[in-house]
C-alpha positions as CSV (number, residue, x, y, z in Angstrom):
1,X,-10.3,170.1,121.2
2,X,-12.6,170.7,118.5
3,X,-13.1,168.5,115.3
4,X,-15.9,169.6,112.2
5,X,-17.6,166.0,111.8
6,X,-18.7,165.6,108.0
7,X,-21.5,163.4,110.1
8,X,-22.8,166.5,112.0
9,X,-21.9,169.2,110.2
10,X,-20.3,171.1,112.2
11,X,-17.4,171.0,115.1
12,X,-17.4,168.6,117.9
13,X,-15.9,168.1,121.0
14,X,-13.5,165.4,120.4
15,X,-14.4,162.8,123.3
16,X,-12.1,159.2,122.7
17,X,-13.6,156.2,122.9
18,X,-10.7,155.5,125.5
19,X,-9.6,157.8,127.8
20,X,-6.1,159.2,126.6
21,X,-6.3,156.9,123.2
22,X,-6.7,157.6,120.1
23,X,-8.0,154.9,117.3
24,X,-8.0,156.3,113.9
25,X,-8.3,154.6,110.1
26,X,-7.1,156.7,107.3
27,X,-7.7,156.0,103.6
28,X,-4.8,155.1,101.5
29,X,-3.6,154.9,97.8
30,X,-4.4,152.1,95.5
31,X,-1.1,151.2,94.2
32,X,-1.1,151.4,90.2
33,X,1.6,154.3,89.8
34,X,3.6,156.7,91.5
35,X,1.7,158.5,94.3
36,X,0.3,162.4,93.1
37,X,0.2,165.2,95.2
38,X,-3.3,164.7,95.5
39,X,-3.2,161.7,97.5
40,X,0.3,163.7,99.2
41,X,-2.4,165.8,101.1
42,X,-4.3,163.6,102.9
43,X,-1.0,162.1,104.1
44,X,0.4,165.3,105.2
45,X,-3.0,166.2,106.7
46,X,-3.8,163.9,108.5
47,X,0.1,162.7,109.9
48,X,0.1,166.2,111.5
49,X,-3.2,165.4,113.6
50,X,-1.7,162.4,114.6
51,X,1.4,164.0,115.6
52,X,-0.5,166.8,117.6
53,X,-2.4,164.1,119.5
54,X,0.8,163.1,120.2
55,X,2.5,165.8,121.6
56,X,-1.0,166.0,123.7
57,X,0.0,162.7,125.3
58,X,-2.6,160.4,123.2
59,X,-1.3,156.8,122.5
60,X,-2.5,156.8,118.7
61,X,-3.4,153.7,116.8
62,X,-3.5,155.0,113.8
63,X,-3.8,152.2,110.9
64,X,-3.6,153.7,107.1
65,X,-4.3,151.1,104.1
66,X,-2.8,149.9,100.9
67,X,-5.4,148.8,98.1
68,X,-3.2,146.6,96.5
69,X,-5.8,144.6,94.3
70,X,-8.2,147.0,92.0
71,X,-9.2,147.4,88.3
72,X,-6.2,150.2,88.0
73,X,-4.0,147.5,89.5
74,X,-4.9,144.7,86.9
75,X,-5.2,146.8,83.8
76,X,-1.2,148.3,84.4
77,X,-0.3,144.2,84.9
78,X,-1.8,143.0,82.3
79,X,-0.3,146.2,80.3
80,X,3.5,144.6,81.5
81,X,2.3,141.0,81.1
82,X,3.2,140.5,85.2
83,X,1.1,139.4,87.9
84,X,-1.2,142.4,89.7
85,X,1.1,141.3,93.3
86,X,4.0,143.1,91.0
87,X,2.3,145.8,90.0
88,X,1.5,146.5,93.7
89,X,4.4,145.7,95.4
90,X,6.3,148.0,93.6
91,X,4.1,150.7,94.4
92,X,3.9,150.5,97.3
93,X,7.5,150.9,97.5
94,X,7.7,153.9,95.3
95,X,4.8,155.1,98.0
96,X,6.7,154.1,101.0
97,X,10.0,156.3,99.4
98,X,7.3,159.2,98.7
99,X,6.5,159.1,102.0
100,X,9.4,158.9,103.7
101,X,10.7,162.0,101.7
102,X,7.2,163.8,103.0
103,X,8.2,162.7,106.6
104,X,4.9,161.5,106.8
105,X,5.7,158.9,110.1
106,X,5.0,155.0,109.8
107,X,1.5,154.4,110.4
108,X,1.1,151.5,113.3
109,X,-0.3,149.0,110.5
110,X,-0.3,149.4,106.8
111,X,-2.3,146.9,106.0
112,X,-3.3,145.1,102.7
113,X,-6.6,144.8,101.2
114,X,-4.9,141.2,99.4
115,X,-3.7,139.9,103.1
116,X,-7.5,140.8,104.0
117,X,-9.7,138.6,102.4
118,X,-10.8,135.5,104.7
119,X,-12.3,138.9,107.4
120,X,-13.7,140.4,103.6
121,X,-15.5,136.6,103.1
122,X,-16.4,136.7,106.6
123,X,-18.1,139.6,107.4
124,X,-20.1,139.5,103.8
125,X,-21.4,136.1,105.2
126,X,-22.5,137.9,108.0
127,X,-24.2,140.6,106.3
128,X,-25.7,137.6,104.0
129,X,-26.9,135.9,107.3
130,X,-28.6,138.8,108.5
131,X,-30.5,139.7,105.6
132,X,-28.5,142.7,104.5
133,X,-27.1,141.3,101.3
134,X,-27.5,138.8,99.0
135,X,-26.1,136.4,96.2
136,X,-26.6,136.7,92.6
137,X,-24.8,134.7,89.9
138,X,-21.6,134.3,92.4
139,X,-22.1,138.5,92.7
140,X,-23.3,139.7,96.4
141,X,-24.5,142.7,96.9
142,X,-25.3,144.7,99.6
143,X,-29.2,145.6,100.5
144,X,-28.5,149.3,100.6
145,X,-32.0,150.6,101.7
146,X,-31.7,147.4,104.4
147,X,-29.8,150.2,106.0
148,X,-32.1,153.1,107.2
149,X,-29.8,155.8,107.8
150,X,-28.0,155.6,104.3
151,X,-27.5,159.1,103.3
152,X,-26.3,160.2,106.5
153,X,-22.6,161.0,105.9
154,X,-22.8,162.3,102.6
155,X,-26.6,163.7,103.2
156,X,-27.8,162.5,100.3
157,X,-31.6,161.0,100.4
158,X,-31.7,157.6,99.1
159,X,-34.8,157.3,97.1
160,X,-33.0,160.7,95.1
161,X,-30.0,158.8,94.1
162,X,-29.1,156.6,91.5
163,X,-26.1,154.2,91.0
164,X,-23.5,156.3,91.5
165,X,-20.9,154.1,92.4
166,X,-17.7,152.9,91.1
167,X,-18.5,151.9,87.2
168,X,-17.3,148.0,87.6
169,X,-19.1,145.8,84.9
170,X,-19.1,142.3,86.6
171,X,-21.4,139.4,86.2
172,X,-24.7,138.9,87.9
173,X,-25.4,143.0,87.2
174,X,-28.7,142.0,86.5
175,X,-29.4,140.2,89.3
176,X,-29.5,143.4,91.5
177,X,-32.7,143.5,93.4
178,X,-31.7,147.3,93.3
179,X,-30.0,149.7,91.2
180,X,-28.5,151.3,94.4
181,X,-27.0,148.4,96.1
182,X,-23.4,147.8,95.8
183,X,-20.6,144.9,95.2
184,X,-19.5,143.3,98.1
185,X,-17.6,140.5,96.2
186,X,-17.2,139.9,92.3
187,X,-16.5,136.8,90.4
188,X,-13.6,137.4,88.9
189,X,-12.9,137.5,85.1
190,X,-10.1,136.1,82.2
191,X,-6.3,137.4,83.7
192,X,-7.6,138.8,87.5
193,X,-6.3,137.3,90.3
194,X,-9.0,135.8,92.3
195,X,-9.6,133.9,95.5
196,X,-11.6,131.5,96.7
197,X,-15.4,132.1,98.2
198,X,-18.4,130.5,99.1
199,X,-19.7,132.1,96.2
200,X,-17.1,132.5,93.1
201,X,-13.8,132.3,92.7
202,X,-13.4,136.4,92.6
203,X,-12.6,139.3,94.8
204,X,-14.1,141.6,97.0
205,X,-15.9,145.1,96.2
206,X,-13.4,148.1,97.0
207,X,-15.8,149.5,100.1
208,X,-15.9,146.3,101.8
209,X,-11.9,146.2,102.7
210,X,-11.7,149.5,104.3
211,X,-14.2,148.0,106.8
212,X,-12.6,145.1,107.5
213,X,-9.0,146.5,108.6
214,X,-10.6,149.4,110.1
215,X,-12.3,146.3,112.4
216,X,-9.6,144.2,112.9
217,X,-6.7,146.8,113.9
218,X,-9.0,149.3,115.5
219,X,-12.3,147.2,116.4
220,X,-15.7,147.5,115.6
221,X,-16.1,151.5,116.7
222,X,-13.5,153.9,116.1
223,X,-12.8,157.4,116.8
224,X,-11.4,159.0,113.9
225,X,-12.0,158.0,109.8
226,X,-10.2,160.4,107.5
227,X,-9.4,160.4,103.9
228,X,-10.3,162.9,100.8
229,X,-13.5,164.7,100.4
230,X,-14.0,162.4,97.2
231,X,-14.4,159.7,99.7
232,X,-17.7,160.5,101.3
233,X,-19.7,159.5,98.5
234,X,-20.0,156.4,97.9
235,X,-17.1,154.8,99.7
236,X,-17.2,155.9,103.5
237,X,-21.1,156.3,103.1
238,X,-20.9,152.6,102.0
239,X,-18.4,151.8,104.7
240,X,-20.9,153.1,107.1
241,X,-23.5,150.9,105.8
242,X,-22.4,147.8,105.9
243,X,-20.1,148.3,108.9
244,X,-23.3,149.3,111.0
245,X,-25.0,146.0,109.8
246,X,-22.3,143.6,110.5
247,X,-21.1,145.3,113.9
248,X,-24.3,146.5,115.5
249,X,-22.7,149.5,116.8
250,X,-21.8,153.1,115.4
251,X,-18.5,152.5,113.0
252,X,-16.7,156.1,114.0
253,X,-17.5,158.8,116.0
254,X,-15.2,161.6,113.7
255,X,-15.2,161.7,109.9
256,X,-12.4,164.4,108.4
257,X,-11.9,165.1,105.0
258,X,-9.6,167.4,103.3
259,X,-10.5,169.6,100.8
260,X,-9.4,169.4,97.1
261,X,-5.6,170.4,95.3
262,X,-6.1,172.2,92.4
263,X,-2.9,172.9,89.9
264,X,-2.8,176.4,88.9
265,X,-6.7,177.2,89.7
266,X,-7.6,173.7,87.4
267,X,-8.4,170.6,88.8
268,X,-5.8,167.7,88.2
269,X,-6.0,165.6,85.0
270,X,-3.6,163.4,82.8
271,X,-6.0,164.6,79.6
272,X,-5.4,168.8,81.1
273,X,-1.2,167.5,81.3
274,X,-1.3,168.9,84.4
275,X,-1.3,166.0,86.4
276,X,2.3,165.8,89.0
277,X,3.3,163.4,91.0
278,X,5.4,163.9,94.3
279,X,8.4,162.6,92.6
280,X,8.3,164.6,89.8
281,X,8.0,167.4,92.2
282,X,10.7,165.8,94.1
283,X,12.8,167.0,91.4
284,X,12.8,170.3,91.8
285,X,11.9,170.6,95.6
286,X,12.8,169.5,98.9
287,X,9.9,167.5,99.5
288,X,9.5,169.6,103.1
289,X,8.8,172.4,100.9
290,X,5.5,170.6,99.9
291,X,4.9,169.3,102.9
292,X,5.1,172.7,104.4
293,X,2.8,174.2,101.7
294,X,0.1,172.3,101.9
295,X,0.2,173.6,105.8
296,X,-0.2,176.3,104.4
297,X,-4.1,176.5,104.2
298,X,-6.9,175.3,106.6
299,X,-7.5,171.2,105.4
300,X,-11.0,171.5,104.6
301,X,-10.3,174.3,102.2
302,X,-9.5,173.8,98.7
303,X,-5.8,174.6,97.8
304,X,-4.3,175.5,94.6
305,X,-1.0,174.5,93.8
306,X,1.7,176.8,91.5
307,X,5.0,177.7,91.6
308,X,4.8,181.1,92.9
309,X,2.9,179.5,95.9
310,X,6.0,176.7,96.2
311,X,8.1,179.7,96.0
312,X,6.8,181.3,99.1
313,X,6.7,177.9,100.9
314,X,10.3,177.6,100.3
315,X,11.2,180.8,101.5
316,X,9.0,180.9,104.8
317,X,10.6,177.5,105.7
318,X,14.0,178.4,104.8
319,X,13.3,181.9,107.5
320,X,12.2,179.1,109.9
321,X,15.0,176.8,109.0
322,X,17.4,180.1,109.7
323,X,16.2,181.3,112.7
324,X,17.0,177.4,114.5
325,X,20.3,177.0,113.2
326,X,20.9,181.1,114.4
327,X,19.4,179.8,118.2
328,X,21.4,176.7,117.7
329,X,24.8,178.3,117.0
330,X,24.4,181.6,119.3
331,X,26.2,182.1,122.4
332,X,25.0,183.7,124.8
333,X,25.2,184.8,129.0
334,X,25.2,182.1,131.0
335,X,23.4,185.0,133.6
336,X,20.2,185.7,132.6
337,X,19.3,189.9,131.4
338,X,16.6,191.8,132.7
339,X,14.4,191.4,130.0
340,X,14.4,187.7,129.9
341,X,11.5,186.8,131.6
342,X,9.0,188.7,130.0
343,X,10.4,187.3,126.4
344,X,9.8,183.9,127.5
345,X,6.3,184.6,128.8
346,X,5.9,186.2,125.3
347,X,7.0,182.6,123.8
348,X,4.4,181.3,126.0
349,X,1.6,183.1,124.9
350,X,2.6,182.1,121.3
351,X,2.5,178.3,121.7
352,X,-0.7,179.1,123.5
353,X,-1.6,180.8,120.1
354,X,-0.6,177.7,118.6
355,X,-2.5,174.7,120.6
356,X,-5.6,177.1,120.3
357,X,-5.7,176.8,116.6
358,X,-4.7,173.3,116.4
359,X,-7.2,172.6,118.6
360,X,-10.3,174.4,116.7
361,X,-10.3,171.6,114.1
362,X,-6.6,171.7,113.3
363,X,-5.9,175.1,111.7
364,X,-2.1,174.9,110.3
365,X,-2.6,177.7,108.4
366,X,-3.3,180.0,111.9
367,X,-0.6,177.1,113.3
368,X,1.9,178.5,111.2
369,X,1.5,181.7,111.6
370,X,1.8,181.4,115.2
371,X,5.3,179.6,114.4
372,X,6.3,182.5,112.5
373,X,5.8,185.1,115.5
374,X,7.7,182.9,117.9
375,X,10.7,183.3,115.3
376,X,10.1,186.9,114.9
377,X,10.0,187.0,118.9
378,X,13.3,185.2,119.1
379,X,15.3,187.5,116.4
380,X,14.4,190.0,118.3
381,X,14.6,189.1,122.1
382,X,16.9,186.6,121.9
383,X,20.7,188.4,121.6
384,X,24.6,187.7,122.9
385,X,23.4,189.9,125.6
386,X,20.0,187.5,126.7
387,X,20.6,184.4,128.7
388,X,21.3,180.8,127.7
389,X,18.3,179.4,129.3
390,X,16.4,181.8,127.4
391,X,17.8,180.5,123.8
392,X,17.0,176.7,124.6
393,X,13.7,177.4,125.8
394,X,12.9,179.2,122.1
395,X,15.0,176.7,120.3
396,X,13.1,174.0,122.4
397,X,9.8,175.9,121.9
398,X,10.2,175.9,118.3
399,X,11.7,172.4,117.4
400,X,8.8,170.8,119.2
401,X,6.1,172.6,117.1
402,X,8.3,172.0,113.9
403,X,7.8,168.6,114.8
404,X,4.2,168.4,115.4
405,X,3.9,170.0,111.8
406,X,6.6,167.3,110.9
407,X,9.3,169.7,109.6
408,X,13.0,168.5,109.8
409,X,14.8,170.8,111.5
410,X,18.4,169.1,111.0
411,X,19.9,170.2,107.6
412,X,20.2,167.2,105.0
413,X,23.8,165.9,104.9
414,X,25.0,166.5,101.5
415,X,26.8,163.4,99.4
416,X,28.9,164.3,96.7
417,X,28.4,163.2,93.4
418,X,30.8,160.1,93.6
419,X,29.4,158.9,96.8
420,X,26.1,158.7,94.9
421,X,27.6,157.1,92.0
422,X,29.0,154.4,94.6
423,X,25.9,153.5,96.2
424,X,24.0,153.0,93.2
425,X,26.9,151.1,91.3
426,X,26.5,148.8,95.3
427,X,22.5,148.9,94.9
428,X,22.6,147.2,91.2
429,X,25.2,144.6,92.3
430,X,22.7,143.7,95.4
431,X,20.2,143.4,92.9
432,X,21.9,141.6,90.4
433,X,22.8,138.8,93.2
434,X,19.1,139.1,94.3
435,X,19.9,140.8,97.7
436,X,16.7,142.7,97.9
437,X,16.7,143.7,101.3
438,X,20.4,145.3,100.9
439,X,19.1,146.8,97.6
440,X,16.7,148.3,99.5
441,X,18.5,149.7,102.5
442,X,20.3,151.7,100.0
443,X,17.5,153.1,98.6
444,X,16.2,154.1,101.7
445,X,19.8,155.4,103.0
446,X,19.7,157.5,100.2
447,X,15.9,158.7,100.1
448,X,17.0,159.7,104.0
449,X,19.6,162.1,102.8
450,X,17.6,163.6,99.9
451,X,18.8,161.7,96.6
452,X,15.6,160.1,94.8
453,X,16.3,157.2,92.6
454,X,14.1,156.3,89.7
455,X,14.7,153.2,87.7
456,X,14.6,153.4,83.9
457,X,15.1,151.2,80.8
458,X,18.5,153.7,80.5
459,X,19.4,152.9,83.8
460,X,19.1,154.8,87.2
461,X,18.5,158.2,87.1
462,X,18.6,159.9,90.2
463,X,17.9,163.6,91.6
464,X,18.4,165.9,94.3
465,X,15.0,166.4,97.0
């Protein structure tokens, strides 16, 4: 199996750190606002090489963050006069639903930069104690040319950059010994939540966390970092740095990135009003459809998003979608034909066709195509006159790679209008007696079945997926 490493440049040989495991950290939101289909990519992306290493037989660890405390955060709470924990929590929800309707699978820890920070305090003590940052005005700072082999991710050389970081005004900005190191912890200011340090009463720099829960749920070297190509610079090239210095060994052996979404040949932007966010697409699509789209194209390419190209994804899913429920509802010889054997050996050779592009740095787009020619192969091959064994092995064949790709192959049970009605009417009287966790069963139960709720001042709203 092959994997292009943004660290080498080109595709590796994917070797785990332990035999038959797989440790892997993926970037997730920050949690200000409804998840876009921006960060949807890197979700879909990066779920489907989990799920291949699964059907390979890896055990994957595969741990994918929340930021829950971050300017964004603050500025929306302070905008609703709530606490920044509100803000977040809600979010995160919203995200969870998002995801859920994605079939993006659980990750085996989400964790939470705000349930992270006596491992943040720790390991910037460390880096402190060893010489690679330092304290200025209740600011640290990490010593970025402490580090010589900053640059290397992003392949940038250090003494050609300037502060390109995060633009964060916090106090002690003077005291930098350098314009290019960068905040490990921040005192905090009038309305942020803080916590305790041995330094301020603040919170920590955004690169710092990713390090931390990356060490503690996966250890100190891990096989696989992933995230959006707008990550290399400065966060994972940061994460590198001060990982390296801390640990004393090579932080991850893989870095992935996906390639940018683009909406109608324009990059994404409130100010352009072309900004969507999955639920807003939600609205109009199955959520599979946009899953299955952005499948569509290799990951590190760029992909532009537009109706016409939804279109399409909808309709080659749907032929997919067609072609299981015909294998599924056929009846056929119980004796095998003739012809049977060489139709299955044709099956064969396409999931071959299909492992050998996943495995040449996870090509969906070839992926797909290869699930395409097994459906072709089984409209035609697969008749009232072929034998039963030969129908499950193609229904078989195909469910499988449907769920590596993580389509749903069962059709959505539809509720009728009333039923809806009935468990919203149940969800707002589990609220009202402050039965969260029943209020949000039936959120969930209904997310599962393709009814998206959105709360309003007017009341709940809801649409079909």
């Amino acid at each position: 199996m092959k994997i292009y490493n943004t660290l080498t440049r080109r595709k590796d040989e994917f070797v785990p750190v332990e035999e038959g495991k797989v440790k892997m950290y993926v970037c997730g939101p920050t949690v200000y606002n409804y998840i876009h289909i921006g960060n949807a990519r890197p979700m879909i992306i990066f779920d489907t090489v989990r799920r291949y290493f699964e059907y390979k037989g890896y055990q994957v660890d595969y741990v994918s963050n929340f930021t829950d405390v971050d300017d964004k955060i603050i500025k929306k709470a302070n905008e609703e006069g709530v606490d920044a924990s509100v803000i977040s929590e809600r979010f995160i929800k919203e995200a969870q639903t998002d995801m859920q309707g994605l079939n993006v699978e659980e990750a085996t820890v989400h964790p939470r930069a705000t349930q992270e920070i006596d491992g943040m305090i720790a390991m910037i003590q460390k880096l402190i104690d060893t010489g690679h940052a330092y304290e200025a005005d209740g600011t640290v700072y990490f010593r970025t040319r402490s580090y010589k082999d900053y640059g290397r991710l992003s392949k940038k050389n250090i003494d050609d950059l300037e502060a390109g970081h995060r633009q964060i005004q916090v106090n002690g900005e003077e005291g930098k010994e350098d314009p290019l190191d960068f905040v490990l912890w921040k005192p905090k200011k009038e309305g942020e939540p803080f916590w305790h340090s041995p330094w301020s009463d603040g919170r920590p720099g955004w690169h710092i966390e990713c390090s931390v829960m990356a060490k503690k749920y996966l250890g100190d070297t891990i096989d696989i970092h992933a995230g959006g190509e707008d990550l290399i610079f400065p966060h994972h090239e940061n994460e590198i740095a001060q990982s390296v210095c801390a640990n004393g060994v090579e932080f991850a052996h893989y870095w992935m990135h996906n390639g940018f979404l683009n909406i109608n040949n324009e990059k994404m932007s409130k100010s352009k009003g072309n900004f969507l966010t999955v639920r807003q697409i939600s609205e109009k699509y199955d959520l599979q459809v946009l899953r299955f789209f952005m499948l569509s194209a290799q990951y590190r390419s760029p992909l532009n998003f537009s109706a016409d190209l939804m279109d399409a994804a909808a309709s080659g899913l749907e032929r997919i979608l067609t072609a299981i429920d015909r294998l599924r509802t056929m009846k056929c010889s119980q004796e095998p034909a003739p012809e049977d054997a060489a139709a299955e050996e044709k099956c064969r050779e396409l999931v071959q066709k299909f492992e050998d592009a996943m495995e040449d740095d996870f090509n969906t787009a070839d992926a797909v195509s290869a699930v395409f020619e097994i459906v072709k192969a089984a409209n035609i091959h697969v008749t009232e006159q072929s034998g039963d064994k030969l129908r499950r092995y193609y229904l078989d064949e195909i469910e499988k790679l449907c769920n590596v790709l993580g389509i749903i192959t069962e059709k959505k049970e539809e509720l009728l209008e009333s039923d809806i009605q009935a468990l919203i009417d149940e969800r707002q009287a589990a609220r009202k007696a402050k039965n969260f966790a029943r209020a949000d069963e039936i959120r969930d139960e209904l997310a599962a079945k393709g009814i998206i709720l959105k709360d309003t001042r007017e009341g709940v709203k809801w649409s079909r997926a």
